[in-house]
Residue, then its C-alpha position, 0 to 999 in steps of 0.5 A: x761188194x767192191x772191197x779187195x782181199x788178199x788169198x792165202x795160197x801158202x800150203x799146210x807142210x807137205x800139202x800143195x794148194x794151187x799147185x804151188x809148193x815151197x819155202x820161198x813161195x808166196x803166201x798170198x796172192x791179190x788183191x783180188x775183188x770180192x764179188x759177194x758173200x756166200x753163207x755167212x762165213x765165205x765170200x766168192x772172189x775175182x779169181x784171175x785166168x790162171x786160177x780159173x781152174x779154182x772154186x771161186x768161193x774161200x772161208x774167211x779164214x783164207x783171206x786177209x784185208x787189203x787196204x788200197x794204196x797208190x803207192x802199191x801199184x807197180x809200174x814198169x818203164x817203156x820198153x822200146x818201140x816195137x815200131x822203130x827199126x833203127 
């Protein structure tokens, strides 16, 4: 559909979901894009290349609205040139 959605990937205490466990981990990854819905109560997402691995479908309880902001895009300053050798 075009929306964006964050996934929730914090585990349950003592259980591991996408291989990511601890204190300190993230509790959500994305925004990822919702490509459609499926059943009345799940929707097939975008998953990125190291999550291929995953069902790409998640019941809604899973997921949390993400709203776009240009400022939410992170840009990183220009490394050196690889092609100057002085």
């Amino acid at each position: 559909t075009g929306d964006h959605v964050f996934l929730k990937v914090s585990p349950a205490r003592g259980v591991r979901r996408f291989g990511i466990k601890g204190k300190l981990s993230r509790r959500f990854i994305g925004p990822l894009e919702i490509l459609d819905r499926v059943g009345e109560v799940s929707y097939r997402l975008a998953l990125p290349p190291q999550l291929s691995h995953v069902h790409d479908v998640f019941h809604v309880s899973l997921l949390r609205g993400y709203k776009y902001h240009p400022l939410h895009v992170i840009s990183y300053p220009a490394g050196p040139d690889p092609n100057n050798f002085s």
